[in-house]
C-alpha positions as a printed Julia matrix, in Angstrom:
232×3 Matrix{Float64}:
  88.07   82.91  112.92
  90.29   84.87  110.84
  89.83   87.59  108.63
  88.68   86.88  104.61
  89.41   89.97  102.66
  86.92   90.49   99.85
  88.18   89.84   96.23
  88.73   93.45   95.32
  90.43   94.16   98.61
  92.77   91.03   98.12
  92.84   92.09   94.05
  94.84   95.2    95.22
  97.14   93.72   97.82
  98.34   91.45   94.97
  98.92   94.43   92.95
 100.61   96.18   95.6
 103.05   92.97   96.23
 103.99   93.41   92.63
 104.89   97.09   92.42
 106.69   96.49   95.83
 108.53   92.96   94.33
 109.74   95.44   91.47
 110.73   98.12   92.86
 112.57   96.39   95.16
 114.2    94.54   91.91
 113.44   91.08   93.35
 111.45   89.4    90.5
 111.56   89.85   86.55
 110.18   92.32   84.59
 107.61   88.94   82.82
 106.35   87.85   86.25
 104.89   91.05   87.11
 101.93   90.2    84.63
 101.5    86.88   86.11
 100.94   88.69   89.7
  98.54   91.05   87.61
  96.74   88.68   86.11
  95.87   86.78   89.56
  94.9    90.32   90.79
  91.84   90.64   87.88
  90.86   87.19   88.54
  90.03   88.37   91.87
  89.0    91.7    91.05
  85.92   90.33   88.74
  84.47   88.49   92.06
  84.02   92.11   93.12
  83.14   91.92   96.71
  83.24   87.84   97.04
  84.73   86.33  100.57
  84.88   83.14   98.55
  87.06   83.62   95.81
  90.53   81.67   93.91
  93.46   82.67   91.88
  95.99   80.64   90.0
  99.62   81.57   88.89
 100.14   78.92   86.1
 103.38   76.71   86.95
 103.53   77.37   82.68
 104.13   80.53   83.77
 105.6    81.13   87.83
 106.85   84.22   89.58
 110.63   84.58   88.61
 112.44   86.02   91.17
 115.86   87.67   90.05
 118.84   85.47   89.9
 121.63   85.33   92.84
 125.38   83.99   93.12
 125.36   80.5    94.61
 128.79   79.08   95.79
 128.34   76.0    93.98
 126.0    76.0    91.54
 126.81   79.9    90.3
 123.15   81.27   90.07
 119.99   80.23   91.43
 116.62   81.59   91.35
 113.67   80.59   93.24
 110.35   80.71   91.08
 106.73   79.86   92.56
 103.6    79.45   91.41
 100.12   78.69   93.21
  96.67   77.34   93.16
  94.54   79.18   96.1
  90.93   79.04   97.01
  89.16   80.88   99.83
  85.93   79.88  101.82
  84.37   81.02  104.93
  85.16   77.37  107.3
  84.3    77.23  110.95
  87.72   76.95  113.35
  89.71   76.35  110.13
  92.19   77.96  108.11
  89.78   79.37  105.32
  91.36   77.28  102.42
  89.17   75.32  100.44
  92.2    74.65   98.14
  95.68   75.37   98.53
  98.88   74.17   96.22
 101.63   76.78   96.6
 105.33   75.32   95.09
 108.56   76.61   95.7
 111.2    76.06   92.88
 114.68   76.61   92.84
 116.29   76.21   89.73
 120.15   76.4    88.66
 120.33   79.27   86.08
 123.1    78.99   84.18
 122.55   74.99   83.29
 118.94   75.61   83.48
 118.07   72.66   85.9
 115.54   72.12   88.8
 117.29   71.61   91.83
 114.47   71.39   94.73
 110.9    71.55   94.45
 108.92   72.45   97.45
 105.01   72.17   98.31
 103.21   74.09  101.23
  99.8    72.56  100.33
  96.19   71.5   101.96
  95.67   67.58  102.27
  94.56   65.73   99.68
  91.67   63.16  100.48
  91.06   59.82   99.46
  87.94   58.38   97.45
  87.05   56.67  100.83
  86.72   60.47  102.1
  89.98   60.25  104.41
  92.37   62.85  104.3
  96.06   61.18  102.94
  98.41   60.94  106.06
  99.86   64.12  107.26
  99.36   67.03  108.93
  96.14   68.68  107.43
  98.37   71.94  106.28
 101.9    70.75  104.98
 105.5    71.26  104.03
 106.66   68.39  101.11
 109.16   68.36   99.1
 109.68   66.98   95.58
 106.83   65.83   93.39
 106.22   67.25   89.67
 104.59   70.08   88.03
 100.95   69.76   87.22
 100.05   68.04   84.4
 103.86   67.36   83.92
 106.16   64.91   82.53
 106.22   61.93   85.46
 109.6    61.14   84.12
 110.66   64.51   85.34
 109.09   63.99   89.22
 111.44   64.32   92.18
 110.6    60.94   93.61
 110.39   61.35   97.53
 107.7    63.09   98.31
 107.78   62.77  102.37
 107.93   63.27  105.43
 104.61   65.82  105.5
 105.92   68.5   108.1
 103.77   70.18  109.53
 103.02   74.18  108.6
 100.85   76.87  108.56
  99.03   77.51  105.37
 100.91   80.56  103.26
  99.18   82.13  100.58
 101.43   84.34   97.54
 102.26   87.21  100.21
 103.46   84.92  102.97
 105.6    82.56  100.16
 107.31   85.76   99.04
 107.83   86.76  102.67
 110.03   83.5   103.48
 111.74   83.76   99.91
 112.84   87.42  100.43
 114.04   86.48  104.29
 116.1    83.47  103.18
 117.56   84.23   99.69
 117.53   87.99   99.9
 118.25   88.93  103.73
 119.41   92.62  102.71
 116.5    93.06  101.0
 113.64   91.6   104.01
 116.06   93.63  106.66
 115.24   96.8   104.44
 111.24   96.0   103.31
 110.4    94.26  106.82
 109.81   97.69  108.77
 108.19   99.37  105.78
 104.53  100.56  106.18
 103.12   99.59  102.51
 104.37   96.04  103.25
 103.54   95.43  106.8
 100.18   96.34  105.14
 100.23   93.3   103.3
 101.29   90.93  105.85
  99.2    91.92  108.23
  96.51   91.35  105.81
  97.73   88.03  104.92
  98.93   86.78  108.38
  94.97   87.55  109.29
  93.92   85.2   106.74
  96.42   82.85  107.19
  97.07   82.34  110.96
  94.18   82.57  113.51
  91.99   79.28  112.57
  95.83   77.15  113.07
  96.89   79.12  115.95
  94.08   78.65  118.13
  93.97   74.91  116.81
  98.13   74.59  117.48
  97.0    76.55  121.25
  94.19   73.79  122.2
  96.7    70.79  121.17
  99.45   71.97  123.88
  96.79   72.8   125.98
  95.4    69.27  125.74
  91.92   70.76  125.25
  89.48   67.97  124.67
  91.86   65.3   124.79
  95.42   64.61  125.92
  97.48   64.18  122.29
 100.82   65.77  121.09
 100.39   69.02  119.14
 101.47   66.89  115.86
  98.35   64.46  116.38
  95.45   67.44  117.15
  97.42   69.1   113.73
  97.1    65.61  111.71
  94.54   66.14  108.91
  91.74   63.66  109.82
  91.96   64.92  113.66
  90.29   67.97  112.57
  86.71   66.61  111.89
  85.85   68.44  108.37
């Protein structure tokens, strides 16, 4: 369930998210080569329904600064590790690690670090408690400084999975409202979300669906979302 765009086809909707990201002035002029460079790693799988792409955290999607009451300017940057398999009744992500940084600009400090990732599972096989597809916040960079890791990583909430398209969807609507009010009814975007949203959506949909319809089993929609109630 759910639609797995080939590797070229999902080579040039990361393309066209960065010509539309800068034109629209909401990232740096740098991280439009980071957003190209994911878009030829997926372009050499050529027609591939089981591909990845990586934006280094070395090097993450800037978006443009803003004016912040307190802390003067902020910026949210992100960076992602995604890989995509053909799954039966599950969200097609093998691997998933997208993170959400917002950093204060002018003193050049993290502020909040947030992780929309896939479970991790245990040497035993068990997936680590949570909902299978989460929301966490803190946690450090990969293979960064511990010293420098926000130290409470829970509660797990419970989320859809959001690849790069989706992540800059909920950035745009929440730090740059005039912006998402503007792109939101355009046709070259809606292009990409509805590309991304059919990725993204149907397997945990139809999974959220059979919870509150107490399909199988009587449980809360939380428990049938848990990772180890989903039997892969």
């Amino acid at each position: 369930m759910g639609d797995i765009p080939t590797a070229n086809e999902m080579s040039a909707k990361l393309a066209s998210l960065s010509r539309l990201l800068y034109e629209n002035k909401l990232i740096q002029t740098n991280s439009r080569n980071g957003i190209y460079d994911a878009s030829q790693q997926l372009k050499c799988l050529g027609k591939e329904r089981s591909w990845e792409y990586t934006i280094e955290a070395s090097a993450p999607i800037k978006f443009v600064p803003l004016k912040d009451k307190k802390l003067g300017q902020i910026a949210p940057f992100v960076y992602l590790d995604a890989a995509v398999e053909q799954r039966e009744n599950v969200p097609p992500f093998s691997r998933l690690n997208t993170t959400i940084e917002v950093w204060d600009i002018l003193d050049n400090q993290l502020q909040s670090r947030w992780h929309i990732d896939l479970a991790n599972r245990k040497a035993d096989g068990r997936y680590q408690a949570g909902p299978l597809f989460h929301l966490q916040g803190g946690g450090h960079k990969p293979k960064g400084d511990r010293l420098d890791e926000l130290k409470v990583s829970i509660p797990r909430w419970t989320i859809p999975p959001m690849e790069l398209i989706l992540t800059c969807e909920m950035i745009i609507a929440n730090f740059y409202p005039d912006k998402w009010d503007k792109m939101s009814g355009q046709k070259k975007w809606l292009e990409l979300i509805r590309v991304a949203q059919q990725l993204c959506y149907p397997s945990y949909i139809a999974r959220f669906q059979n919870a509150l319809d107490g399909r199988g089993q009587e449980e809360s929609v939380l428990r049938g979302l848990w990772a180890n109630e989903w039997g892969i």
